[in-house]
Every structure is written in C-alpha cells, then in structure tokens.
N, C-alpha and C positions, 0 to 999 in steps of 0.2 A: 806900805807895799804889800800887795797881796803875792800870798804864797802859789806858787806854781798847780800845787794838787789841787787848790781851791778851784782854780781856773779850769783844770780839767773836769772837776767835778760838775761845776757850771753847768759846761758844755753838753755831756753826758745828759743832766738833767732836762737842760735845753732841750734835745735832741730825743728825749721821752717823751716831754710833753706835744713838743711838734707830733709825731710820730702818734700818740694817743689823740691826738686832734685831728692829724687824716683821717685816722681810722673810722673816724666817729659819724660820718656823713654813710661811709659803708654799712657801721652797725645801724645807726636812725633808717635808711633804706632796707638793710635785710627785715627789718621789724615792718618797716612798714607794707611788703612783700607778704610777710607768715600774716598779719592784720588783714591784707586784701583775702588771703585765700583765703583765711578764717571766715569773711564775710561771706564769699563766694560759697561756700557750705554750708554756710547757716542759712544762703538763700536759697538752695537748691532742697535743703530740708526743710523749709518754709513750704516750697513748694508743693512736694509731697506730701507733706501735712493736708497740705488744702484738697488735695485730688484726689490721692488714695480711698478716703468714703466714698466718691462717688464713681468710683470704678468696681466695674460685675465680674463678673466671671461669671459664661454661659458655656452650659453646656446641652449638647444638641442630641437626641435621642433621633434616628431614622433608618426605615425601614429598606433593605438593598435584597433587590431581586437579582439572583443570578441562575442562569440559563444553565440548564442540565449539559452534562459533556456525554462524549462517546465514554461506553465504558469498552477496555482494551484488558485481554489477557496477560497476567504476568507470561505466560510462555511464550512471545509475539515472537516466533522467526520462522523461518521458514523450512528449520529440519523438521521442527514438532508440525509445520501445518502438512510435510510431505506425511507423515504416520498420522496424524489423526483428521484431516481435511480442513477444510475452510472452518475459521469460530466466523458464528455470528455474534456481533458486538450490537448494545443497546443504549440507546442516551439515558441515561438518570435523569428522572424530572426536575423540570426546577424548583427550587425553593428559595426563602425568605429569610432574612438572617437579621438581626441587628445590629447597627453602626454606632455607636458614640462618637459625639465629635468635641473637642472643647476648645474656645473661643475667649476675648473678650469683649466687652461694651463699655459705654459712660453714658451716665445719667446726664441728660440735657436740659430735665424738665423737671419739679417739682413733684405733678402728679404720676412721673412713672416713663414720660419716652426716653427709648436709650437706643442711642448709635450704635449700629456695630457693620462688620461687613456682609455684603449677600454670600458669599460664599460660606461664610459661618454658618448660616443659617437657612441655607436652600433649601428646599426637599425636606425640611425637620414634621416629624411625626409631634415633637414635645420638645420645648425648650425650657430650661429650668434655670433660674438669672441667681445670681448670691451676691451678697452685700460684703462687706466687708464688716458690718456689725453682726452679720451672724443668720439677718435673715433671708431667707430662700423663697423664692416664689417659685412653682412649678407648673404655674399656669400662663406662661412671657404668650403674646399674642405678636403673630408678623401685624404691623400695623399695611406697610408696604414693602418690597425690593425694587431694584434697579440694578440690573445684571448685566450691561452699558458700564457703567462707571463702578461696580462693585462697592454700592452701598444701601443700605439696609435700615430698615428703624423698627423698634421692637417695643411694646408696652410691657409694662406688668402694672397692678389695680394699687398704688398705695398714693398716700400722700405724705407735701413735705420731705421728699428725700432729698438729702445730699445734692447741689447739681454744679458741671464744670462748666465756666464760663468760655463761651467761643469768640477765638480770636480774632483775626485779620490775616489770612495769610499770605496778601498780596503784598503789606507791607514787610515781609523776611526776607531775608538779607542771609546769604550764602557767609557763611562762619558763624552767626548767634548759635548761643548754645542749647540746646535741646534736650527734655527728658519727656520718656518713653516708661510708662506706664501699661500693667497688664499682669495676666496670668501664665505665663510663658510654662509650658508644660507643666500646666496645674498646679503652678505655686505662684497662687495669688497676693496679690499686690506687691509684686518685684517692676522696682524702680530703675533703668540705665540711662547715664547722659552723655551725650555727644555735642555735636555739630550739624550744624545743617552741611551736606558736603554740594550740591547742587539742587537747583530746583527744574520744572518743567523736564520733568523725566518721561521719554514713552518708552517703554520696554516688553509691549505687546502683551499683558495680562486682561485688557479692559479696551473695550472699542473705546471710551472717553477717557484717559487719563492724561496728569499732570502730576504727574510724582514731584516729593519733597526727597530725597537723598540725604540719610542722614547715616553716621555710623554710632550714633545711639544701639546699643544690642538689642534688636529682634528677635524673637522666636519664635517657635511655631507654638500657639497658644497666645502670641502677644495680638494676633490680628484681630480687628474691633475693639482695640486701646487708644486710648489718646497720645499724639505727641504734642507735650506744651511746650511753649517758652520761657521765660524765665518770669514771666507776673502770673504763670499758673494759669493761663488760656489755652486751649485747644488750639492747635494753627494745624494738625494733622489730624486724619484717622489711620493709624497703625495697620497696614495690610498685606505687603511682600519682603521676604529676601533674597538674594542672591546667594546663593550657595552651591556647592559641589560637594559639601558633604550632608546637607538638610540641618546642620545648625550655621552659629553664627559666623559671619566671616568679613564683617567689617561694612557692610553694604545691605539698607535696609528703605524701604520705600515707606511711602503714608499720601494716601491724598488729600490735598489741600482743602482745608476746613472749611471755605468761603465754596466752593465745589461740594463738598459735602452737604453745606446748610443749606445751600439753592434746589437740591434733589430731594431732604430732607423737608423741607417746606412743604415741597407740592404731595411728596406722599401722607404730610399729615395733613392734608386739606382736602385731597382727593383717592390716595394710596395709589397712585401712578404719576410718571411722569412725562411730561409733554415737554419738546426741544424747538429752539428756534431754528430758521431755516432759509438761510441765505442763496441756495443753488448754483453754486461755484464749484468748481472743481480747482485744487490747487498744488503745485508742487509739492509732491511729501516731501521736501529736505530742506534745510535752512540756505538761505542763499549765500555764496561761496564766494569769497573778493574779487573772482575771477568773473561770474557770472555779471555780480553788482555793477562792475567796469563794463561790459559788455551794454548793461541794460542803462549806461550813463547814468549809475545810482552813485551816492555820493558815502556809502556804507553799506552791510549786506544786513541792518535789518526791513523787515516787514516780510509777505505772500507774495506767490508771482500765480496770477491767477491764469491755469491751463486751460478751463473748459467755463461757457457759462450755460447752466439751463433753460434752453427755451421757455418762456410764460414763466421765470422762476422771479421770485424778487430781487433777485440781483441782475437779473436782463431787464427788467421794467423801469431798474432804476440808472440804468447804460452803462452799467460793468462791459468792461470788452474783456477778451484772452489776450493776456499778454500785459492787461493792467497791472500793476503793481500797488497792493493793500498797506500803506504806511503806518495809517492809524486810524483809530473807528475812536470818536464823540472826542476827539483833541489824544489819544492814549495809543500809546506807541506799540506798534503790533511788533513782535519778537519773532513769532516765527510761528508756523500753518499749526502747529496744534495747540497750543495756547488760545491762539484766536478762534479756531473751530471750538472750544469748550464756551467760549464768554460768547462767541454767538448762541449755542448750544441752552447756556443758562438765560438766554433774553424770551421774553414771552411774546407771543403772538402780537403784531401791533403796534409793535413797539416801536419808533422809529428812531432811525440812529446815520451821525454824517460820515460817511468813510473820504478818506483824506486818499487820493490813490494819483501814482507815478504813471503817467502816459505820454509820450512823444517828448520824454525829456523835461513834462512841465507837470506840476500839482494841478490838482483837478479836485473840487468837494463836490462828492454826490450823494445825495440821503436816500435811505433804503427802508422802506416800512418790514419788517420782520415778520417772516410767515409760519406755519408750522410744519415742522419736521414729517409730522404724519402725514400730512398730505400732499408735503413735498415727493413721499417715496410712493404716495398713492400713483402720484403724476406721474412718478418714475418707472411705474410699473413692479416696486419693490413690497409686495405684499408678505404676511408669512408663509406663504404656499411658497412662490418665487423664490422666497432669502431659501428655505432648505432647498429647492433645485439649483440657487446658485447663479440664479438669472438675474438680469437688470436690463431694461427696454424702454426706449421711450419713442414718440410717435415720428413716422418717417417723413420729414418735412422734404421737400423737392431738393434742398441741398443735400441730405443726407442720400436719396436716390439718384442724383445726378453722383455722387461722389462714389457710391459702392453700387452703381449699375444696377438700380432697381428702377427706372421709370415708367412710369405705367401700372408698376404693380402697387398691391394691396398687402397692409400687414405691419407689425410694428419691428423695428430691428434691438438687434443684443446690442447694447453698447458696456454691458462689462460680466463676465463669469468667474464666479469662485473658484480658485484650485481647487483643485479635488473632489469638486461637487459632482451631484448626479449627472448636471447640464455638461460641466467639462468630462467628466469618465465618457461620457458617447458622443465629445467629439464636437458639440457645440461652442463656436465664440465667439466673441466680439468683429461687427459687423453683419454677422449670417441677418435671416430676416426671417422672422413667422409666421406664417401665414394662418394656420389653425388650430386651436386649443381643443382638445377632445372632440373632434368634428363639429368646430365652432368657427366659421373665418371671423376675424381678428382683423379691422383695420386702425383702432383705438386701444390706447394704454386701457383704458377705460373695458375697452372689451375684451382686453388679453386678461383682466387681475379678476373677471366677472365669470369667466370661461373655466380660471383655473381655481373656481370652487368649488368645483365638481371633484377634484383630487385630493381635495382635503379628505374625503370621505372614502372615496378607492384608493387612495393612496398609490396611486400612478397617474400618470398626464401623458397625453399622447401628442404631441408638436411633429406640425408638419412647417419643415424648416427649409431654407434656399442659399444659397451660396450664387454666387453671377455663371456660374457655370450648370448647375443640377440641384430638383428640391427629394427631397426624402421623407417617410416618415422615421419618427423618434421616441421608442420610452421611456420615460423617465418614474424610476419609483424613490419615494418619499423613505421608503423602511432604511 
C-alpha cells in the first residue's frame, strides 16, 4: 500500500510537469517573436548598408536679389513732423545676397546621374554633391528639371559609383514598411523607417503628383532621398511634409519612382519633358456611392468625364461628357489624378483601348495619344497666356449660339486663373476676344501669335465682350 504523502507528492509533481508543459508552447512562441524581430533588423540594416553609399548630400549655392525698401525715420510721427516738416524718405537700392540651400539625391547611374528634386536645385548658381566616402564634386551639372512634377536629375563627371536600384512602385501596397534615407538638416546618411500610410496623395505642391504617404520621418534636408522598400529599391523620391511646426510630425510625402523614372528618362535623352494628351476635362473628386448609383455604376471607381476638347484625341476617338473612364489598356482607373499622370507619362502615338460606362453599357474605344504641347497650343495656353491666366479656344457656332455671340468674330475664355492678371480686371470664363494688341483674333492660332508681342512689352491689350458691351483691357505680365 502506498503511503498517503507519496500520493500527494505524485500529484504535486504531476501538476508541475503539466504546468511546465503549457508553458512551453508560450516560451517556443515568445523566442520565436524576439527571432522574427531580430530578423526584421538585420534586414532593415541590410538595407542601409546597401543604400547609404549611394546617397549625396547636395548642397545648393544661389544668388537672391532683393529689391531695395523705403528708408523711414526713426522719429516717424507726427508731433516731430508738426516741428520739423515733412522727411523725405529714399528707397535703398537693391542688392544681392547669397543663399545656401541643402538637399538630398541618389545615384541612379554608374557614370554620375543622380535624382533629386527641382526645388532643391532651382535657380542654383553652384551645386556641390558629397558622397558618403568622402568625395565632393563641386562641379554637379542640372542635366534637366521638371517643375510640373517636382523632379530633377543632376550629373557630376565620375565613374563606377555606388548606384540604387529602382523599384516598382505600382506594385506597393498601403502598410509595407518603408525606409527613408537622406541628409535631414546636414546630417548625412540618417536612416528612418515606417509605413507606407496611403498612396495617390494630391496635396497641391506639384501640378503632377501622386504622393506615397508614408510616416517614415522627413525633414527638411531629407528631400531628393530615396524612400526604399525592404529589398533596398527606390519606390519613392523623398519630397514634402506636413507640418505645423516645420519639423517632423508623422506625415511625409515621396513620389512615386516609376513617375520619377518616366521624367527622368526623357530629360536624359532630351533634358525636357514632353506629356501625353488626351483633351478631356474631368471631375476633380473621386466618385462618391451616391453619385456611382445615380450614374447606374456598380462602384465608384474610375473618371466622369465633364468636358471633351474639340479636334482633341479624345473627341476623334468619340469620348462624349458624361462618359465614364473605367479602365485604359484592361487597368482599372482609380480616380482623375492617377489617371491624368499615366496619360501624362504615355508618348505621343501611342495608342491605348479606354474601357468607358455610357447609357448604362461598357463601350471599348481606342485613343491614339497626342502631345500635351500642342494640345495647350490648340488651347490657346501659351507661356504668355498661363501668366495672364487665360485659356481659350476657338468659337464654334454651339459655343456662340450658347453665350450670345453669332455672327461675331474672336476666340472665347473658357477658363481664368484666380488671382491672375486676366481675373484682377475682371475678365472670365465665357467673355470673348476679340483683339490682341490691335490684332483681331478669330483663331486660337491667331490669339497665341498676337500675344507675342507682350512677351517683350510686357503688357497686352485685349479688347474683350460680354453679350451685353465690349471694352478695352490691360493686362501687365510684371
């Protein structure tokens, strides 16, 4: 017979080893938890190993003119002007000052091109690039800008450098995790990593953007940095943040690298860039469940196309208003500014099948791709034009049957800048023009020809009409 204490001991023992045995699935999982994040950081410092060489730090030398002021007496009131009479006050002339600015880039290329953004590098008198081993070129050349989309490419004369490979950044996915590389207030090669928080950002910095959203930390000094992914590819170029105090605050932008490379291309091939040009006009906002139901869509993506350009490639190829853009070559359009850049990146010629919602039924219509430059040629949107703030195109009989001009001659506004010269006096959408610098005008063609006489007076004189009374108009360029 066994003894009582035995039996409890037993049990006791029993009851340890169970208890040691639950446990053990906890500890095998917390190990294998501190094993994953260990990994996770040894790939993240993989990473920057790889990148870190071929990230610059640029700094920009330029010249800033500023306009002489009134000079004012300390005594300015008006007990000392009743005892000593009116001061005559004098402007100080202008003068010239110097700016530094500092930036960063990444080597792209072997022999020396390196991305970074135009605003880094506008206006630079001298740009001076550094490496991360130490050497300094002080002779970086603008190869080209693009001040549209806020990118830039810059040489300096070596070979065999350091270069980061560019990613894909169509294929990223909202949460991978992201690092951010750069010189963030001239302490270069500082590494942060994040998230991707959303993509197709517009937050009005750039007539062409597609922001990546990321709370990777930014700073000012990080812009023309890479943001990679986790195999050490560029999927961003590092450019804005959001702040309210000018540093970081959780919220940091990059544009998308595949947008990058496409601008990048044509300026090392040409050092300009030329845009595709569909001649659409289209809701600026994403379609709203409410709308989708109205227009018997069966979800609110794709465009809802407002306006189509006469002779534009998208009227040749019978876009109507009120079309709906689902998808361009089988690929699902998301919404009007995504789709304006991937037209924007298409070349001249190009032809491509848009999938488009009409009368409740799919419709495939193919669109030969025109260029942007002569799309605004047709538009009347010259650089004379864009700083008066004008846009015009030619008065077709609907357009005078509709705003009461039959019979007359001249091309009408169909859209004016806030706050431009054309809006401060008064000019808008609809009026009609009749003559350019005592020129009449009955051709786009002859309104963008008239006003190249202004480029060099730097005024334009437009004699303009409303369905009621016509006027003349100055418009100065300063």
């Amino acid at each position: 017979m066994i003894p009582r204490e035995w039996s409890k001991a037993k049990i006791i023992v029993l009851g340890i080893i169970v208890l040691a045995i639950a446990a053990m699935p906890a500890a095998v999982s917390a190990e294998k938890g501190i094993a994953t994040l260990r990994e996770t950081s040894k790939a993240f410092s993989a990473v920057a190993k790889k990148a870190i060489p071929a990230v610059v730090s640029v700094k920009v030398e330029k010249t800033i003119r500023e306009e002489g002021q009134l000079y004012q007496s300390p005594f300015e009131d008006d007990l000392f002007e009743r005892f000593f009479g009116p001061r005559y006050h004098y402007r100080r002339p202008p003068r010239q000052r110097q700016q530094v600015g500092q930036g960063s880039g990444f080597v792209i290329s072997e022999d020396g091109y390196i991305l970074t953004n135009n605003h880094v590098v506008e206006g630079a008198d001298k740009i001076v690039v550094s490496l991360q081993d130490g050497r300094k070129f002080d002779d970086a050349k603008v190869i080209g800008t693009d001040p549209k989309s806020d990118v830039a490419l810059i040489k300096v004369d070596a070979e065999n450098l350091p270069v980061i490979e560019l990613g894909d950044s169509d294929a990223l996915d909202i949460g991978e995790w992201v690092i951010a590389v750069g010189s963030p207030f001239g302490l270069q090669a500082t590494v942060t990593v994040g998230v991707v928080s959303a993509k197709s950002r517009g937050v009005g910095l750039a007539e062409y953007e597609d922001f990546i959203q990321t709370d990777a930390a930014i700073n000012p000094g990080n812009s023309g940095g890479p943001l990679l992914n986790i195999d050490g590819k560029a999927i961003g170029l590092n450019t804005a943040i959001f702040s309210q105090s000018g540093g970081y605050m959780g919220i940091g932008f990059a544009i998308p690298i595949n947008l990058a490379r496409s601008i990048t291309d044509q300026l090392r091939k040409s050092g300009k860039v030329t845009r595709g040009y569909l001649g659409i006009q289209m809701h600026p906002e994403k379609i709203t469940p409410e709308l989708a139901e109205e227009l018997g869509l069966k979800d609110n993506k794709g465009v809802l196309v407002t306006e189509v350009i006469p002779d534009s490639p998208a009227a040749k190829a019978g876009l109507k208003r009120r079309d709906i853009i689902l998808e361009m070559d089988g690929k699902t359009v998301e919404d009007w500014q995504s789709f304006r850049n991937h037209v924007a990146m298409l070349e001249q010629g190009k032809k491509v099948t848009l999938t488009v919602f009409r009368d409740e039924k799919k419709k495939e219509l193919e669109v030969e791709i025109g260029s942007l430059e002569e799309g605004q040629i047709a538009l009347g949107v010259s650089e004379v034009s864009r700083k008066l703030g004008l846009q015009v195109q030619n008065l077709t009989d609907e357009l005078a049957t509709r705003f009461g001009y039959e019979g007359a001659k001249g091309v009408i506004v169909t859209e004016v800048t806030d706050n431009s010269p054309a809006d401060r006096a008064g000019i808008g959408a609809g009026m009609l023009i009749i003559s350019v610098n005592r020129r009449d005008v009955s051709t786009v063609k002859e309104f963008s020809e008239a006003l190249k006489e202004s480029s060099k007076t730097k005024k334009a004189l437009l004699l303009v009409r409303n369905e009621r009374y016509a006027q003349y108009v100055v418009l100065s360029l300063d």
